[in-house]
C-alpha positions as CSV (number, residue, x, y, z in Angstrom):
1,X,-38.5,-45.4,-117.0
2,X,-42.0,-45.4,-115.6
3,X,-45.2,-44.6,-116.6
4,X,-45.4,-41.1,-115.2
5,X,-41.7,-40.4,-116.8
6,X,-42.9,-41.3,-120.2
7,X,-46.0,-39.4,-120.2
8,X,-43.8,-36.0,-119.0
9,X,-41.5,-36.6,-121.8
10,X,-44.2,-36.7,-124.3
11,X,-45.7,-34.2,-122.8
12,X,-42.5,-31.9,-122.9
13,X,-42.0,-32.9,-126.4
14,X,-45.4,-31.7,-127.3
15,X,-45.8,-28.8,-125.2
16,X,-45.1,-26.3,-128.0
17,X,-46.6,-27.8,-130.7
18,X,-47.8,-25.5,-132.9
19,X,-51.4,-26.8,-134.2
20,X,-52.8,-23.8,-135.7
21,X,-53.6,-25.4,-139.3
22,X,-56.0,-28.1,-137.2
23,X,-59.7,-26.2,-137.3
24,X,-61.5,-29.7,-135.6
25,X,-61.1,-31.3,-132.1
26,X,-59.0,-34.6,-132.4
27,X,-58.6,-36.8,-129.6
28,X,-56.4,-39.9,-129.5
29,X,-55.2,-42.5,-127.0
30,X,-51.7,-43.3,-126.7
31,X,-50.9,-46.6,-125.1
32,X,-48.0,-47.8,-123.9
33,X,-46.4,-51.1,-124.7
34,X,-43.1,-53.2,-122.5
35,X,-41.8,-50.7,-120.0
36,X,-43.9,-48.0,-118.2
37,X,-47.1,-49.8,-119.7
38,X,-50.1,-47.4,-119.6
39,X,-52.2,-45.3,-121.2
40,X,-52.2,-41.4,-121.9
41,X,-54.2,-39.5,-124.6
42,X,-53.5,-36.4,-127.1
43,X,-56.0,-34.1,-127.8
44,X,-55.9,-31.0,-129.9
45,X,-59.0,-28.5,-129.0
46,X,-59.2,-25.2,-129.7
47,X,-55.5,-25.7,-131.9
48,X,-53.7,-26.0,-129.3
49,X,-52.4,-29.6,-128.2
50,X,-52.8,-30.9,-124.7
51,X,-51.1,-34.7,-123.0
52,X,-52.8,-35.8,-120.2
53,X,-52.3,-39.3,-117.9
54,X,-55.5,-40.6,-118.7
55,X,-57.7,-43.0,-121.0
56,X,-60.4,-40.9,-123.7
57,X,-63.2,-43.6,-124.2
58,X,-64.8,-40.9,-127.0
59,X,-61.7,-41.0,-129.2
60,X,-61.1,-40.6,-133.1
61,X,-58.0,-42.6,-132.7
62,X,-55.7,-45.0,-131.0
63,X,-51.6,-45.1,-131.3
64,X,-50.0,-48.1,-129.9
65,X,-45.8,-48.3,-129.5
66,X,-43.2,-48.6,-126.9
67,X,-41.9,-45.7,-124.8
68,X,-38.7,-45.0,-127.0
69,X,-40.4,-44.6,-130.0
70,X,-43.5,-42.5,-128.7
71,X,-40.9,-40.3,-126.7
72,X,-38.8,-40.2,-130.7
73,X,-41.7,-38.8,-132.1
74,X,-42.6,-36.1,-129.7
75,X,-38.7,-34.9,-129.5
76,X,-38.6,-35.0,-133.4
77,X,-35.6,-37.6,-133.3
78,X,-38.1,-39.8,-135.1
79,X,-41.1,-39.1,-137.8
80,X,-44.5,-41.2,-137.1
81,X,-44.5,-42.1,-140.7
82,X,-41.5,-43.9,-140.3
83,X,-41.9,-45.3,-137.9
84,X,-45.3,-46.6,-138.9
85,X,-43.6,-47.9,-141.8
86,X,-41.2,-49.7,-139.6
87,X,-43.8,-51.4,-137.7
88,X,-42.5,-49.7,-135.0
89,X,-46.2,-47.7,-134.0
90,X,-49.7,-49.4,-134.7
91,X,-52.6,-46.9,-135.4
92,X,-56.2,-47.2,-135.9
93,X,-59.2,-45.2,-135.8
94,X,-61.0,-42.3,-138.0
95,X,-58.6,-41.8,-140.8
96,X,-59.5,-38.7,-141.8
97,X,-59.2,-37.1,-138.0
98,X,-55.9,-39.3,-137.5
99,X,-54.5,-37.4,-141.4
100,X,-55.0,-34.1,-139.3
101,X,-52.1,-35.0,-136.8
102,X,-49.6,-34.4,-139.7
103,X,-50.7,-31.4,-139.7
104,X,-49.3,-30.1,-136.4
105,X,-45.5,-29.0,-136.3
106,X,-43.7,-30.3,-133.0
107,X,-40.8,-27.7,-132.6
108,X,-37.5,-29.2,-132.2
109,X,-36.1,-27.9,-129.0
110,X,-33.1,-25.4,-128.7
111,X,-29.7,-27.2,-128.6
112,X,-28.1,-26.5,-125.4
């Protein structure tokens, strides 16, 4: 899978998000380790959250994992805390903006 694929399937994952319960504008980059290496950011502004193929220098955050477990976590086949427990994701950045993440509800898509 390539770069562009990965990002699209985050993207997809997070396009409904529902981050009405998050009042303050978070910004995190997402980087991409092994296959499809790269870097997108997340950034939730105005509650709604937005994926877009590009570095944020001005970011409260940075998430660091491979493409399978980012793309996990936006389809809801995985939780971040597990798999930040599992050494499987590395985060760093403002914890208190990073806390505020948990607080937005990726919607499991419809079975087909």
């Amino acid at each position: 899978m390539d770069y562009y694929e990965i990002v699209d399937k985050v993207r997809e994952g997070l396009e409904n998000a529902d981050a009405r319960e998050v009042f303050e504008h978070v910004a995190v980059q997402v980087n991409i380790l092994g296959e499809g290496e790269g870097s997108f950011y997340v950034e939730i502004a105005a509650r709604q959250v937005c994926v877009e193929p590009y570095d944020y220098y001005d970011r409260d955050g940075l998430i660091e994992g491979d493409a399978k477990t980012l793309i996990a976590i936006a389809d809801t086949s995985m939780d971040a805390t597990e798999a930040l427990k599992k050494g499987l994701i590395r985060i760093e950045g403002n914890k208190d903006k990073l806390k505020l993440l948990y607080k937005v509800r990726i919607k499991k898509p419809l079975k087909k």
